[in-house]
N, C-alpha and C positions, 0 to 999 in steps of 0.2 A: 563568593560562590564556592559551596565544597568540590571536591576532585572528582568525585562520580558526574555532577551535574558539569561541569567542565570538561568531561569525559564524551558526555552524550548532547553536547553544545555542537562539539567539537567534529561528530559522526556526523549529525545532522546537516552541521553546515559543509562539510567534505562529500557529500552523497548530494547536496544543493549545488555546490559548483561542479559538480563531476559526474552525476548522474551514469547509474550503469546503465548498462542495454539499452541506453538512448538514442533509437535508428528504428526504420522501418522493417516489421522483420520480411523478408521477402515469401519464406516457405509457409505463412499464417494461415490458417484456415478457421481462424476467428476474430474477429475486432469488435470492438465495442468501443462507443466516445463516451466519454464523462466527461460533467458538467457543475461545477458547482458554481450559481447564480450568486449567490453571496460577497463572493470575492472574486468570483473572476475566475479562478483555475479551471483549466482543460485541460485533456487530456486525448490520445487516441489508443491505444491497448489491442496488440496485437501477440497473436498467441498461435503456436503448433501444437496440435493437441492430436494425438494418436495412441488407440485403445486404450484411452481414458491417463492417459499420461503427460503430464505437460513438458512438450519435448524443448521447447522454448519458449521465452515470451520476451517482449519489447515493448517501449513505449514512444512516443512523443506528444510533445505538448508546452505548455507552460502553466506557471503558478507560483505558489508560497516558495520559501525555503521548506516548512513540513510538508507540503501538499508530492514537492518533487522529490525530497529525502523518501520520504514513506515509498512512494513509487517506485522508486530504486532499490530501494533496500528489498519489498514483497516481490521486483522482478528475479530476484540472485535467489528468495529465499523458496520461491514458486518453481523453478526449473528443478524437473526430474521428480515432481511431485502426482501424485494420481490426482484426479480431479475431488477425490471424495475427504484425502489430505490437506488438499488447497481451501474445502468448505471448512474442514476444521480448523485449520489455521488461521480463516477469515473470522470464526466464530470467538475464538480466544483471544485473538488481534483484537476484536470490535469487543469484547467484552471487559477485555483491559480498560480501553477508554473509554465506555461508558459504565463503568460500575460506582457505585455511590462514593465519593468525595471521600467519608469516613472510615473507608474498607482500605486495605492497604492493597494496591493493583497485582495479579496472580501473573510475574512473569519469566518466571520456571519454565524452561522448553522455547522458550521465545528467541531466541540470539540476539541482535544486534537490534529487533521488534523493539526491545524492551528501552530501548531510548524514547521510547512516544509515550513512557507511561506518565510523564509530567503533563500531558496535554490534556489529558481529564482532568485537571484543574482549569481549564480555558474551554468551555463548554464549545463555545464559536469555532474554536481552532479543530475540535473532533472533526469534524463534517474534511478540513484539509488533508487530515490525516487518513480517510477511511474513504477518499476518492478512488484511488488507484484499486483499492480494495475492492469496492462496490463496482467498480468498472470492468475488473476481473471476473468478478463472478456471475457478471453477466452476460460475458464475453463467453463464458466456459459452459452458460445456460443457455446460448447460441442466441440472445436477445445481443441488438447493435447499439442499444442506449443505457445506461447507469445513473439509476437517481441514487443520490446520499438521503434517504429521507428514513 
């Protein structure tokens, strides 16, 4: 295994046993559940959102090692972000992983996102990774449920 892919094993699975902002957040004035039927993973996604700014956000749940990394990672990188920042960020997130296999994944501006870019090579595995994501942005669009579809 080279040293970048070692590198980002490594984040993945440090973000899976350690999960940040893993608690109920108490001040939420949005939540949304995710679901993904496939494997099993859930989720609950709990969010402070005031004049369009995401003052906080938390999760609980369970799932994959990707399903909970990804989770973790978009909770640390979603805080202090406007809600119209959080859609772009969900956009270039989701488009990393689903862009053609022969394109080389655009993850410039990404931080520590960019460890998922191996996942669109596991087609199955996108949908674990794009959980927390899709449950965010439903959350932020005041709906309480998140399909990955």
């Amino acid at each position: 295994m080279s040293q970048l892919a070692d590198l980002y094993q490594e984040v993945i699975l440090d973000h899976n046993k350690a999960p940040h902002n893993y608690r109920r957040l108490a001040t939420a004035n949005r939540t949304a559940l995710g679901h993904n039927p496939l494997c099993g993973d859930q989720l609950t996604l709990y969010a402070d959102v005031e004049d369009g700014v995401i003052k906080d956000v938390s999760l609980l749940g369970s799932g994959c090692a990707i399903s909970k990394a990804s989770a973790s990672i978009m909770t640390d990188a979603l805080k202090g972000k406007s809600l119209e920042d959080a859609e772009a960020l969900f956009t270039r997130f989701h488009d990393m992983l689903t862009g053609a296999p022969d394109v080389k994944p655009d993850t410039e501006g990404l931080g520590k996102l960019a460890v998922f870019a191996g996942v669109r090579e596991f087609p199955v595995r996108v949908k674990c990774a794009t959980l927390a994501w899709h449950t965010a942005r439903s959350a932020f669009q005041g709906e309480t449920a998140a399909s990955t579809e």
